[in-house]
DOLO-629495 format. One record per atom (N, C-alpha, C, CB): residue in one letter; z, y, x. Coordinates in pm, whole numbers, plus 50000, padded with zeros to 5 digits. Glycine has a CB too. Layout:
# residues N
aZYX/...
//
This chain:
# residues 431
x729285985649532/x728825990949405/x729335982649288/x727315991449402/x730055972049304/x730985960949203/x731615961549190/x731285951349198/x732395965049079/x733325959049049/x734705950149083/x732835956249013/x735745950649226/x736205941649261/x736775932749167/x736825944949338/x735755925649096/x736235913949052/x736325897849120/x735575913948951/x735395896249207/x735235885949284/x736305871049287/x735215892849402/x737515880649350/x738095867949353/x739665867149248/x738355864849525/x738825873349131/x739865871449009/x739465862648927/x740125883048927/x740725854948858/x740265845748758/x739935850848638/x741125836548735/x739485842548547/x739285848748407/x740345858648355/x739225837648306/x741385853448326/x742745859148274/x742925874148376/x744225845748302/x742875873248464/x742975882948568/x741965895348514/x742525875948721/x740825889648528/x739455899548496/x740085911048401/x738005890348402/x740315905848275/x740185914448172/x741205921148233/x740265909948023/x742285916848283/x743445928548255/x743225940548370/x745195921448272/x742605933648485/x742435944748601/x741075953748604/x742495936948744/x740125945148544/x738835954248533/x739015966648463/x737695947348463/x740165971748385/x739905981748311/x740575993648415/x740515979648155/x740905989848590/x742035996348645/x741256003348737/x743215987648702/x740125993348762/x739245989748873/x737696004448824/x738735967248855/x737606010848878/x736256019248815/x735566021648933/x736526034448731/x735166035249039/x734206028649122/x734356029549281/x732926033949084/x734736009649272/x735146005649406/x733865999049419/x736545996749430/x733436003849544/x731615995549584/x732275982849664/x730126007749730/x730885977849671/x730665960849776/x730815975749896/x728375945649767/x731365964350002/x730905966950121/x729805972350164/x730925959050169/x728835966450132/x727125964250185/x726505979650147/x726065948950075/x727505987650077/x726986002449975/x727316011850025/x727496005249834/x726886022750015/x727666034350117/x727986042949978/x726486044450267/x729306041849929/x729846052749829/x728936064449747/x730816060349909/x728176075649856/x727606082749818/x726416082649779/x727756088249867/x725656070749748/x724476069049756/x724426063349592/x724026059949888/x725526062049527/x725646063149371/x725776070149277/x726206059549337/x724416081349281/x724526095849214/x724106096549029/x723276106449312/x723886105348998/x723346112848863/x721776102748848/x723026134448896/x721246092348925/x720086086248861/x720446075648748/x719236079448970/x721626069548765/x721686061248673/x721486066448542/x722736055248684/x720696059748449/x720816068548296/x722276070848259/x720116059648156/x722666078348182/x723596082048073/x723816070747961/x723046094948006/x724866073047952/x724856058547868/x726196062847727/x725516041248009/x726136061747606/x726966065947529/x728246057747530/x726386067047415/x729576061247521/x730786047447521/x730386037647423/x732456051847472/x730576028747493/x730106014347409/x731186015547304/x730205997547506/x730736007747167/x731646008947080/x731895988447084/x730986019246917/x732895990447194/x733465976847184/x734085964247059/x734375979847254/x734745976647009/x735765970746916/x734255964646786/x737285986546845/x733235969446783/x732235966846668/x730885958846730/x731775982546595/x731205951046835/x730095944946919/x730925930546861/x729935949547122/x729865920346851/x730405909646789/x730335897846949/x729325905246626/x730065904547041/x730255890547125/x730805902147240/x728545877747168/x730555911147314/x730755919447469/x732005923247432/x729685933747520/x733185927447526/x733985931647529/x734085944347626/x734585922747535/x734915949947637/x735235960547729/x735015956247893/x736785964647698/x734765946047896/x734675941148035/x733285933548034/x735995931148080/x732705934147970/x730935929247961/x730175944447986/x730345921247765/x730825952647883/x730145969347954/x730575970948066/x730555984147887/x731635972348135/x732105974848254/x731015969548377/x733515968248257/x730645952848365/x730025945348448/x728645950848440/x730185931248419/x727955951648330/x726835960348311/x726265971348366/x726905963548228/x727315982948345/x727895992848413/x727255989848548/x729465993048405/x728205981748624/x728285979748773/x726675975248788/x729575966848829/x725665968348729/x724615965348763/x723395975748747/x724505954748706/x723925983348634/x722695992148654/x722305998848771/x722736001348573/x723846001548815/x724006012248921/x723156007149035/x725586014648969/x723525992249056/x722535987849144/x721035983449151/x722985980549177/x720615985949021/x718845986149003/x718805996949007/x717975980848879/x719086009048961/x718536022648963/x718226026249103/x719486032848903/x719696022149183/x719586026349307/x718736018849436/x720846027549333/x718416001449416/x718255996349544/x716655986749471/x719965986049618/x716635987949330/x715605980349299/x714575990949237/x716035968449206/x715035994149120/x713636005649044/x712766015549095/x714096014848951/x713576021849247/x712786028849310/x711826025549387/x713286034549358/x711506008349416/x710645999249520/x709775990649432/x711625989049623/x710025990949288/x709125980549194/x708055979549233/x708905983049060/x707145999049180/x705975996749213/x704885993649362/x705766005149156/x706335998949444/x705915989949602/x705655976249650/x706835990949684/x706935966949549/x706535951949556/x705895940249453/x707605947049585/x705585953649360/x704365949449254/x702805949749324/x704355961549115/x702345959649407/x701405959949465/x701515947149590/x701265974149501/x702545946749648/x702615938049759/x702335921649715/x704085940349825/x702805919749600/x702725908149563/x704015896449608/x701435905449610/x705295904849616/x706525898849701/x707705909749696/x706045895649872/x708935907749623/x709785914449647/x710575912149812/x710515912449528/x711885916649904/x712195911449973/x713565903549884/x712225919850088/x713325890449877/x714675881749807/x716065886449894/x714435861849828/x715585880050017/x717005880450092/x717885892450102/x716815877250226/x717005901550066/x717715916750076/x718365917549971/x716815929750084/x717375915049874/x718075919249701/x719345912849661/x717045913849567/x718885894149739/x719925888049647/x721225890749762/x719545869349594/x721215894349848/x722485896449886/x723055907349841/x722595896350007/x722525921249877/x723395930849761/x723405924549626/x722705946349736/x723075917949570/x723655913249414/x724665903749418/x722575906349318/x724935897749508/x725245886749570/x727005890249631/x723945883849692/x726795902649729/x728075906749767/x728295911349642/x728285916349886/x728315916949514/x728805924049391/x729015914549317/x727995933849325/x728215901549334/x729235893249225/x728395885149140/x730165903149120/x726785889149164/x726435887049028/x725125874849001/x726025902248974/x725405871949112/x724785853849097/x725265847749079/x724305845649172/x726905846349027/x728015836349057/x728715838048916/x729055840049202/x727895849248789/x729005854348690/x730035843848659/x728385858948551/x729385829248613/x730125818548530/x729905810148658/x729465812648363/x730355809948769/x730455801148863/x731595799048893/x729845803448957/x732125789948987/x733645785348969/x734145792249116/x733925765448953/x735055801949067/x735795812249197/x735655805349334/x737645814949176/x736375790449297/x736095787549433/x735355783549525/x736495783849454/x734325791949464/x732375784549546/x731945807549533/x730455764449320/x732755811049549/x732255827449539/x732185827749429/x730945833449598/x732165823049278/x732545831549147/x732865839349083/x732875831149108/x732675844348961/x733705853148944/x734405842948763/x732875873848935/x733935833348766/x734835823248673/x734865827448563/x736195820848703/x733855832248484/x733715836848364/x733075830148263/x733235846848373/x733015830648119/x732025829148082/x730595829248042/x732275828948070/x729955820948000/x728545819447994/x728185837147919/x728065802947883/x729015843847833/x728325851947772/x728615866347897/x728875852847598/x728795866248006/x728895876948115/x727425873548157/x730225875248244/x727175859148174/x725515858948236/x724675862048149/x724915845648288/x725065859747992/x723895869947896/x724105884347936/x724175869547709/x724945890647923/x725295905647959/x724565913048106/x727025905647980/x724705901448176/x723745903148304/x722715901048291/x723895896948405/x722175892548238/x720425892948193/x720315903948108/x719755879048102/x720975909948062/x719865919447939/x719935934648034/x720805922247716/x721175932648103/x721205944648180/x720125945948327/x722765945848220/x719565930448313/x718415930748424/x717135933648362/x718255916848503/x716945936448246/x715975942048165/x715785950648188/x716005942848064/x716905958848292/x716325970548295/x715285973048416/x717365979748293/x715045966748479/x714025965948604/x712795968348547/x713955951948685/x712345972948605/x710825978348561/x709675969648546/x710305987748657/x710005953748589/x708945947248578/x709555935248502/x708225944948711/x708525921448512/x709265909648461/x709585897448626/x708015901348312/x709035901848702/x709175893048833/x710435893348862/x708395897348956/x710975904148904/x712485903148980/x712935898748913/x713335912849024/x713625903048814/x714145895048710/x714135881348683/x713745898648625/x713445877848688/x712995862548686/x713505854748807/x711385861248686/x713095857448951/x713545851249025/x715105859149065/x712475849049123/x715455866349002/x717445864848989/x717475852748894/x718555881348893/x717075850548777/x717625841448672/x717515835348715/x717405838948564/x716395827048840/x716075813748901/x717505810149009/x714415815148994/x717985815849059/x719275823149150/x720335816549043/x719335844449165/x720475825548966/x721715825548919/x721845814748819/x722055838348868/x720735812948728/x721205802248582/x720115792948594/x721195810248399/x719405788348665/x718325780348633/x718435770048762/x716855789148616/x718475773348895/x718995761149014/x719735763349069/x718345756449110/x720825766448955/x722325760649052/x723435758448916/x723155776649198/x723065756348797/x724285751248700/x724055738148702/x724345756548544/x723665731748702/x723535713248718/x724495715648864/x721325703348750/x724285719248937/x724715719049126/x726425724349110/x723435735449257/x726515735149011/x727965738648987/x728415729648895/x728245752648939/x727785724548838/x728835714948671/x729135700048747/x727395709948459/x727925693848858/x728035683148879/x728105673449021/x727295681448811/x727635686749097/x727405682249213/x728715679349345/x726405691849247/x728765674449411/x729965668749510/x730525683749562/x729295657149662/x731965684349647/x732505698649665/x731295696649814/x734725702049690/x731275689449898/x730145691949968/x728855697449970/x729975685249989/x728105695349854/x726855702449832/x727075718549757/x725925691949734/x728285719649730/x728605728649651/x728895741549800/x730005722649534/x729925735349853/x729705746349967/x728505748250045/x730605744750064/x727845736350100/x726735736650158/x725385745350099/x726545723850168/x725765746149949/x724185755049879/x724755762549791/x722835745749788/x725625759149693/x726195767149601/x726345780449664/x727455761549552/x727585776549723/x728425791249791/x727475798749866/x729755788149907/x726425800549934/x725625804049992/x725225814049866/x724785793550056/x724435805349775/x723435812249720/x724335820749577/x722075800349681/x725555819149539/x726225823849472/x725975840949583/x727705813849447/x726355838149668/x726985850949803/x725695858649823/x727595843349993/x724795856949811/x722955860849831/x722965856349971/x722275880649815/x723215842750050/x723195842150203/x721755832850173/x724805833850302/x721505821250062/x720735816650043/x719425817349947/x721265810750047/x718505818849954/x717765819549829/x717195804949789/x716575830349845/x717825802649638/x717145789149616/x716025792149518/x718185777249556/x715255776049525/x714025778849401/x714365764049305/x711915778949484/x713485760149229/x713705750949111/x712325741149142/x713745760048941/x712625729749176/x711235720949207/x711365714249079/x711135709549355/x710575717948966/x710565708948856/x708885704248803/x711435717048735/x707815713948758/x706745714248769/x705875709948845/x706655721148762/x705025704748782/x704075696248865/x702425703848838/x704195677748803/x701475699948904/x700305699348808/x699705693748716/x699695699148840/x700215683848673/x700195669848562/x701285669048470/x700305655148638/x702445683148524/x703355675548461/x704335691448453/x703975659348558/x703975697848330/x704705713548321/x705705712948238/x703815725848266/x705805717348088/x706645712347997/x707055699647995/x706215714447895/x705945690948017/x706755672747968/x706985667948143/x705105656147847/x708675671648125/x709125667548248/x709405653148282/x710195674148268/x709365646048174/x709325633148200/x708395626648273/x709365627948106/x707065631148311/x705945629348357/x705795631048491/x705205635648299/x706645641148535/x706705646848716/x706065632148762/x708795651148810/x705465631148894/x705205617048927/x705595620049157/x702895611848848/x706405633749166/x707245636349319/x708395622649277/x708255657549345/x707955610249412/x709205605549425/x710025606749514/x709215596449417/x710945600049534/x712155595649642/x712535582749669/x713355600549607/x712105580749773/x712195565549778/x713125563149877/x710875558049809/x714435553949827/x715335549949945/x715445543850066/x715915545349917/x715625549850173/x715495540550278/x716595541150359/x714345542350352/x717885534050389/x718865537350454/x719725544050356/x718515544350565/x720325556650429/x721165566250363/x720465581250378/x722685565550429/x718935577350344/x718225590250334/x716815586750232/x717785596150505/x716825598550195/x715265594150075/x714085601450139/x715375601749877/x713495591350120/x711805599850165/x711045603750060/x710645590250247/x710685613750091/x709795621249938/x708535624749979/x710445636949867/x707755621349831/x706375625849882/x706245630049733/x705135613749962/x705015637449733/x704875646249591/x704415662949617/x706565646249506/x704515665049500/x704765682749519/x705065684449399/x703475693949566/x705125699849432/x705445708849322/x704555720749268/x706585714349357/x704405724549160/x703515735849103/x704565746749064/x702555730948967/x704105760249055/x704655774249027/x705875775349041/x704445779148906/x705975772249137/x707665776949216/x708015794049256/x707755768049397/x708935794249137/x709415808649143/x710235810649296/x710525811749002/x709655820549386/x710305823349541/x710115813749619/x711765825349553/x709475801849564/x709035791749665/x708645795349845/x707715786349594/x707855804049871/x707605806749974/x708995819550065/x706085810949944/x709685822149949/x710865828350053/x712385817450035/x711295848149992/x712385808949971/x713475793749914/x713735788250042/x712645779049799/x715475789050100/x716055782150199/x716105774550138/x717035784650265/x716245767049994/x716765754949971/x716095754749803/x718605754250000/x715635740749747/x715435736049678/x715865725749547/x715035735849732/x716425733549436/x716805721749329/x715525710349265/x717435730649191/x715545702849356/x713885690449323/x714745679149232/x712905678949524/x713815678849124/x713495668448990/x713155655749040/x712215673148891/x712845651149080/x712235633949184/x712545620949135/x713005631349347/x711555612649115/x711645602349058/x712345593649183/x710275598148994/x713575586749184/x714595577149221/x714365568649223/x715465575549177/x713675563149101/x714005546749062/x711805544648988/x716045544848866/x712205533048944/x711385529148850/x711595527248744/x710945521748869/x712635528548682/x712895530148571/x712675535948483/x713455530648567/x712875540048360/x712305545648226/x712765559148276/x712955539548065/x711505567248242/x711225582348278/x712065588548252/x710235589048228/x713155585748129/x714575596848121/x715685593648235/x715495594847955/x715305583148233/x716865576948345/x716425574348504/x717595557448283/x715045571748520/x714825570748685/x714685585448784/x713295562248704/x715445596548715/x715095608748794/x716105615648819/x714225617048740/x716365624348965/x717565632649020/x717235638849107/x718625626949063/x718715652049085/x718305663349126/x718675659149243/x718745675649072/x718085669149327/x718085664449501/x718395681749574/x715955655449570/x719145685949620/x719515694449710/x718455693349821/x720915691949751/x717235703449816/x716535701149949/x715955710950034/x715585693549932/x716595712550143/x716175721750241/x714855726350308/x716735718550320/x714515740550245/x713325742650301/x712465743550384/x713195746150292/x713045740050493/x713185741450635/x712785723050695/x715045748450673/x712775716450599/x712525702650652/x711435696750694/x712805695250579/x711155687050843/x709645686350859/x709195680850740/x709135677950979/x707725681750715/x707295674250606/x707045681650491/x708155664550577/x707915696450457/x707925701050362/x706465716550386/x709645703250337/x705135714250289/x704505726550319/x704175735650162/x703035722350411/x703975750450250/x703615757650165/x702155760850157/x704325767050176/x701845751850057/x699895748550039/x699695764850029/x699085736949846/x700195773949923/x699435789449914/x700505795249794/x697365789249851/x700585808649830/x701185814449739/x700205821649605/x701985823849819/x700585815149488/x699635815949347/x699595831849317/x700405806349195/x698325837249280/x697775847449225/x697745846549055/x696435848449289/x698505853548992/x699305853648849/x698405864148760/x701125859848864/x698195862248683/x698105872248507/x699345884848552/x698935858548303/x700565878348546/x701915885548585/x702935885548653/x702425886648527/x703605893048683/x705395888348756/x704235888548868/x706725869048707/x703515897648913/x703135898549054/x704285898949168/x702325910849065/x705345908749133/x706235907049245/x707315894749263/x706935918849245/x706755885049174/x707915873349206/x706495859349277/x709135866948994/x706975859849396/x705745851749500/x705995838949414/x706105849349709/x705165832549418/x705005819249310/x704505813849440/x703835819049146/x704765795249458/x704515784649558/x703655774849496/x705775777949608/x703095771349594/x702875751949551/x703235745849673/x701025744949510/x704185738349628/x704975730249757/x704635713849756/x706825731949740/x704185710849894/x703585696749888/x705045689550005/x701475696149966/x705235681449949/x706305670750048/x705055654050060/x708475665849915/x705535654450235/x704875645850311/x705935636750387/x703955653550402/x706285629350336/x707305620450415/x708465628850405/x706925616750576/x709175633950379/x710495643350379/x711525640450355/x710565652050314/x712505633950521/x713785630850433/x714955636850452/x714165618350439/x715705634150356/x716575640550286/x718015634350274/x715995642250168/x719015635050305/x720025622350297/x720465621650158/x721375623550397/x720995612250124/x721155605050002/x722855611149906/x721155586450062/x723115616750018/x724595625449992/x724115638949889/x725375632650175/x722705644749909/x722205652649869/x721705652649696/x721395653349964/x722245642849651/x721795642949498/x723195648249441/x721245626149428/x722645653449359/x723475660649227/x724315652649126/x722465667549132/x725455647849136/x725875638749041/x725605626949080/x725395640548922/x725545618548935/x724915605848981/x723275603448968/x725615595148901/x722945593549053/x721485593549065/x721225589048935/x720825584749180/x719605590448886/x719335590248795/x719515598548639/x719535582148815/x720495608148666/x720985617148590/x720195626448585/x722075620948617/x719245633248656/x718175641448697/x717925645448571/x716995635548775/x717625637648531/x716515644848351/x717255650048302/x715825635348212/x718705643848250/x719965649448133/x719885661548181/x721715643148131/x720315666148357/x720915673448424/x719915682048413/x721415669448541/x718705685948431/x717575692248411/x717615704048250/x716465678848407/x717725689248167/x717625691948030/x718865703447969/x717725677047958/x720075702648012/x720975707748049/x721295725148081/x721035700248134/x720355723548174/x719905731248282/x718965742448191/x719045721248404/x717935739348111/x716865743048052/x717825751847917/x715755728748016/x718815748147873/x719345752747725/x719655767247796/x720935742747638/x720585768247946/x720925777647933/x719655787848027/x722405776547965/x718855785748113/x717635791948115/x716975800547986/x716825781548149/x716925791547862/x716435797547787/x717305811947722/x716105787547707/x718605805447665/x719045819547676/x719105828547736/x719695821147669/x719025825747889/x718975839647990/x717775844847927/x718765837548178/x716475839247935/x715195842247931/x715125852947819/x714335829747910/x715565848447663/x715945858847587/x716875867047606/x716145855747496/x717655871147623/x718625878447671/x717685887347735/x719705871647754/x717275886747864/x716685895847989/x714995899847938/x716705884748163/x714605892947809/x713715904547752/x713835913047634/x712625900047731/x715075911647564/x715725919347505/x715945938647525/x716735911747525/x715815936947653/x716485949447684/x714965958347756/x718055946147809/x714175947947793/x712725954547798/x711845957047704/x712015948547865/x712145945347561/x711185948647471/x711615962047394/x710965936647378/x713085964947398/x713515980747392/x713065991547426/x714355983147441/x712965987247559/x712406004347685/x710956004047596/x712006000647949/x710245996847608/x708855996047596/x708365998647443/x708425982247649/x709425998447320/x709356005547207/x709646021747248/x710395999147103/x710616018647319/x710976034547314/x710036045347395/x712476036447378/x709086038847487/x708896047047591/x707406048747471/x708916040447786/x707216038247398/x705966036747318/x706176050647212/x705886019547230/x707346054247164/x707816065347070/x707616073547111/x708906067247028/x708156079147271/x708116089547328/x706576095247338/x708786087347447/x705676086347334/x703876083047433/x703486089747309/x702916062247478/x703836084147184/x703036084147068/x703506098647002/x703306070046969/x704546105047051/x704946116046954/x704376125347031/x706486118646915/x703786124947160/x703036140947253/x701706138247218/x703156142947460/x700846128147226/x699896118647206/x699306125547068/x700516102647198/x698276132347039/x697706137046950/x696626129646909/x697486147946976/x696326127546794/x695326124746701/x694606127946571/x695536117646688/x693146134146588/x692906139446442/x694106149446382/x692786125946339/x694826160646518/x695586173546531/x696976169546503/x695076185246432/x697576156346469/x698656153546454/x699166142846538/x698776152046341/x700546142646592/x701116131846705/x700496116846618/x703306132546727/x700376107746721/x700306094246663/x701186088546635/x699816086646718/x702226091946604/x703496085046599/x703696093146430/x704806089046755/x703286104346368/x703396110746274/x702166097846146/x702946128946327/x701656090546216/x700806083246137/x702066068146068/x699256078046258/x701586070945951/x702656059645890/x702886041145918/x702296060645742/x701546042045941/x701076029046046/x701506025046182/x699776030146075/x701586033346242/x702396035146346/x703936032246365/x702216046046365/x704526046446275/x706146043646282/x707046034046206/x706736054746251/x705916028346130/x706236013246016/x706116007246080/x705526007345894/x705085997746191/x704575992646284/x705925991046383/x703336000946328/x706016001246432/x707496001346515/x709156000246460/x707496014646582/x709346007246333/x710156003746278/x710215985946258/x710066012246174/x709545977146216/x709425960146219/x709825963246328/x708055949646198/x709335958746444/x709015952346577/x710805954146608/x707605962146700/x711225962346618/x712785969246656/x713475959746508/x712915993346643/x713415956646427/x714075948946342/x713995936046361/x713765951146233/x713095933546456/x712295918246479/x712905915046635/x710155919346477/x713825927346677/x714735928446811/x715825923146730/x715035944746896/x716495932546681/x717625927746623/x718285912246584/x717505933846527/x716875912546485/x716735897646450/x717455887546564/x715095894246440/x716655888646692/x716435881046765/x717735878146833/x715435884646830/x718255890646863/x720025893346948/x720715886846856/x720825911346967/x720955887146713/x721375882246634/x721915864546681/x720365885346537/x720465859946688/x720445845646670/x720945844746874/x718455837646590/x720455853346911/x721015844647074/x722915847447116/x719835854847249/x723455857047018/x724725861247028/x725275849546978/x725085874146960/x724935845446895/x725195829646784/x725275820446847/x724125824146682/x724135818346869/x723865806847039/x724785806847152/x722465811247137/x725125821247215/x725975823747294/x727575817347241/x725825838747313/x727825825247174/x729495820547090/x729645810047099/x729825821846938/x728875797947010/x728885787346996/x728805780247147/x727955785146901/x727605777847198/x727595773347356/x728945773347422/x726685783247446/x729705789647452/x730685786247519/x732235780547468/x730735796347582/x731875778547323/x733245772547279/x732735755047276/x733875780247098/x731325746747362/x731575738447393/x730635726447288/x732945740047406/x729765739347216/x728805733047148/x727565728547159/x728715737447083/x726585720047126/x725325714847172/x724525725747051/x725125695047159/x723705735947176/x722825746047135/x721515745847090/x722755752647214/x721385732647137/x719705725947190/x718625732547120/x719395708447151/x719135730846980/x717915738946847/x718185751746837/x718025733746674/x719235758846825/x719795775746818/x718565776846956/x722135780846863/x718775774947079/x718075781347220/x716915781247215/x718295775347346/x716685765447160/x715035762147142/x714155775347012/x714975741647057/x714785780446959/x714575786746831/x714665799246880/x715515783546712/x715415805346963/x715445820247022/x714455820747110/x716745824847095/x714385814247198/x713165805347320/x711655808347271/x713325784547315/x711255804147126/x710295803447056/x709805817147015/x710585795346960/x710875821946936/x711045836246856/x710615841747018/x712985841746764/x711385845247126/x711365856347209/x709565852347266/x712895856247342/x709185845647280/x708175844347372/x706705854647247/x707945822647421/x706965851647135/x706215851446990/x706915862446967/x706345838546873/x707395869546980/x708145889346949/x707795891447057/x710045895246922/x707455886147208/x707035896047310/x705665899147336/x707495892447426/x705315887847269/x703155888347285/x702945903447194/x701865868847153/x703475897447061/x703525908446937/x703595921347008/x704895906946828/x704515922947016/x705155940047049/x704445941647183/x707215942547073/x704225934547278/x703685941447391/x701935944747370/x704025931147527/x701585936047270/x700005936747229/x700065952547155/x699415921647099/x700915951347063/x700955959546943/x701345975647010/x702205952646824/x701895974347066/x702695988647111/x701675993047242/x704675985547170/x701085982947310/x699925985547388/x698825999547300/x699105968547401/x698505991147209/x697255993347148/x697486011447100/x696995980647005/x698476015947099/x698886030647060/x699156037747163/x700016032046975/x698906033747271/x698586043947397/x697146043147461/x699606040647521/x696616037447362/x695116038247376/x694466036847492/x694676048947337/x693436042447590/x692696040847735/x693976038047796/x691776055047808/x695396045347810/x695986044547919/x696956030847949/x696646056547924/x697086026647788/x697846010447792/x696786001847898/x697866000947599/x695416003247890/x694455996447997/x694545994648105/x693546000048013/x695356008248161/x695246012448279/x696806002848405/x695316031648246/x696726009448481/x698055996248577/x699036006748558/x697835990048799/x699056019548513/x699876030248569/x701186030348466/x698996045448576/x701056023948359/x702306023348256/x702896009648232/x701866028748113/x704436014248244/x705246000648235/x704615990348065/x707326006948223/x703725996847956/x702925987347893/x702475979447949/x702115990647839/x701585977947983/x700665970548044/x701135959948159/x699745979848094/x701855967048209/x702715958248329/x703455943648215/x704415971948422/x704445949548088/x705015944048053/x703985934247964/x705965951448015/x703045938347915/x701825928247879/x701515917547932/x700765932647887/x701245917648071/x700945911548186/x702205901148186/x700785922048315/x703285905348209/x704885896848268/x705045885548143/x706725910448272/x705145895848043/x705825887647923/x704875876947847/x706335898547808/x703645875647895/x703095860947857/x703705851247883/x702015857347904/x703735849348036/x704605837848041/x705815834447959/x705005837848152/x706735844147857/x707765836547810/x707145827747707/x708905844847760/x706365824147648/x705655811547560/x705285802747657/x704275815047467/x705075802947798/x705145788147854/x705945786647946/x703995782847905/x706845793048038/x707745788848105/x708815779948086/x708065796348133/x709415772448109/x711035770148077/x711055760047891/x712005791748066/x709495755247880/x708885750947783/x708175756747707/x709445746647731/x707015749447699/x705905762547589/x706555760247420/x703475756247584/x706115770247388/x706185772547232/x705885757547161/x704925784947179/x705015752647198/x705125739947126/x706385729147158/x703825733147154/x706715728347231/x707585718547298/x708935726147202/x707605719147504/x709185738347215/x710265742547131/x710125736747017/x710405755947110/x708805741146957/x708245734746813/x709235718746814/x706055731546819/x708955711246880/x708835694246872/x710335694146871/x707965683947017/x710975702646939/x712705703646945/x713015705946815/x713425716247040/x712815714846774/x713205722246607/x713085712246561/x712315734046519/x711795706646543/x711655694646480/x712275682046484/x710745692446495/x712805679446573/x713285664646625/x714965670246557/x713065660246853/x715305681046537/x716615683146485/x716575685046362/x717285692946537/x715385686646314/x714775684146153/x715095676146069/x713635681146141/x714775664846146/x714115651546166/x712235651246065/x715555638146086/x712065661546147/x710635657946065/x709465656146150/x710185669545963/x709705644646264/x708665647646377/x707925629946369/x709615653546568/x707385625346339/x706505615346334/x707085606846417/x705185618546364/x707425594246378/x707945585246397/x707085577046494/x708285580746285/x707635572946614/x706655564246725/x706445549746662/x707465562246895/
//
């Protein structure tokens, strides 16, 4: 259902993707890619200030595969409380699309950072906020520290796996003491030989309980909290390693959330990311481009969910006239859709800049902020005009009510962005 782009380089991409139209993965059976995908108008390329003719194309190729292998099972693994990972991420996986900006020769497709925005907003289109989430955990959140820095050994050993969907990884960063201020984690690693023993745990681990392998944060050293910590490649499968219970959520029901406790667990010492002690930078790193995914991939939901809100409100009668005919209403929605714009605006900016090699830190932290604070808004607001039935479980409102809290504390709460803005201010209170 992809695109054979796989094992083309950048330069390659553009010129052959436009040759290439619809050649499936393997894993797809041709005919099973009918008339469900929506309709979609020709992109007007030439007047898009960041996508090119080959960002729609890739898009293209993904819808095809949520319409067909994900949107029709949402509300099955929304009730279940568990998508199946290994299934999903391998069809996404044989197509290409855990690996967008990964380096060809670990399964890539060697692109840039703004193909993995293009892929997040086009994962907006999933009907919930869970799946979604644990793809971004997949693709941009534990494994770019592992691709930018890690040995060609750990790179085949976990990368290439989980680029391919053979592996599903999760992100051990969170603690219970220790959520936003990662400096605080208190999971160590203590050297012994040419293997580390770990003891600790972890809190709200996205896929934790379905995770062959683990990107863990772990204190190294004794040293000062920015510099005594590293990432550790760690296999889920190791004695020592348990799954205390899978967490019951507000939202993102279908993305299984962990708490993972390590009991003596070792790990060989070949298994760190870079150099030791780099952990935090590498983390921190790690977090700029998370956040843009994060905006990006609710971009394209806080859309559906205006629109489906237009559609609700114009059959939707009140006092003999549609609710959407009330001026309060279509003013109400007119903002909220300008307060989208807004937002694409500033993460396209972010994007540009980032991949020509710039430090984003405040642009991400600032979209990061905005998206979490435009999704409470609009999902509260656009709730409230479908009246009894926004209450109810049966409309993607309410669902999206539920999901999109978390973007004000995941991946840093709103305040912590706050203290960023600020620290690039310089107006943050002097220690």
């Amino acid at each position: 259902m992809a695109l054979c782009v796989r094992s083309l380089h950048y330069s390659g991409f553009s010129r052959q993707i436009l040759k290439t139209t619809a050649v499936f993965s393997k894993r797809h059976i041709s005919e099973r890619v009918s008339s469900k995908s929506e309709p979609r108008s020709a992109p007007q390329t030439a007047d898009h200030v960041l996508y090119t003719q080959e960002h729609f194309a890739l898009k293209d190729s993904l819808r095809k595969i949520i319409d067909q292998e994900i949107n029709p099972y949402v509300d099955e693994w929304e009730e279940k409380g568990q998508f199946p990972a290994h299934r999903i991420f391998k069809i996404l996986g044989s197509a290409g699309f855990l690996g967008v900006n990964k380096p060809v020769e670990y399964g890539g497709l060697g692109l840039d950072f703004s193909y993995s925005v293009a892929v997040a907003e086009e994962l907006g289109s999933i009907n919930c906020g869970g799946i979604p989430m644990a793809i971004g955990v997949q693709s941009d959140m534990a494994t770019p520290a592992l691709a930018r820095f890690g040995s060609a050994e750990l790179k085949k050993e976990f990368l290439l796996p989980s680029i391919m969907g053979d592996k599903v990884a999760c992100l051990g960063v969170s603690e219970v003491g220790a959520g936003s201020d990662v400096a605080s984690i208190k999971t160590k690693a203590v050297r012994k030989g040419d293997e580390f023993v770990i003891n600790g745990g972890k809190m709200w681990t996205t896929t934790g309980s379905q995770a062959d392998w683990m990107c863990l944060l772990a204190n190294t050293s004794d040293g000062p909290p920015h510099k005594n910590k590293s990432l550790i490649c760690l296999p889920m499968d190791l004695p020592g390693i348990h799954i205390a219970r899978k967490i019951n959520k507000l939202g993102m029901w279908s993305s299984d959330t962990a708490e993972v406790f390590f009991d003596d667990v070792r790990v060989p010492c070949k298994n760190v990311i870079g150099e030791e002690g780099m952990g935090f930078t590498y983390q921190m790193l790690q977090f700029q481009e998370e956040r843009m995914w994060g905006v990006a991939n609710i971009l394209t939901t806080m859309e559906k969910i205006i629109q489906e809100t237009i559609n609700y409100t114009r059959e939707r009668k009140i006092f003999h006239q549609p609710v959407l005919h009330h001026q309060v209403v279509h003013f109400r929605l007119a903002e909220l859709q300008t307060e989208i714009e807004l937002l694409r605006s500033l993460l396209y900016r972010c994007t540009a800049l980032y991949i020509k090699g710039n430090d984003v830190t405040k642009l991400a932290s600032m979209a990061k902020l905005k998206g979490g604070r435009l999704a409470r808004e609009l999902g509260d607001g656009c709730l409230q005009y479908w009246g009894g039935m926004g209450f109810t479980s049966d409309v993607l409102v309410s669902r999206f009510y539920r999901d999109s809290r978390l973007m004000s504390i995941g991946a840093g709460a709103d305040e912590v962005m706050l203290s960023i803005i600020c620290k690039y201010m310089d107006t943050l209170p002097k220690k």
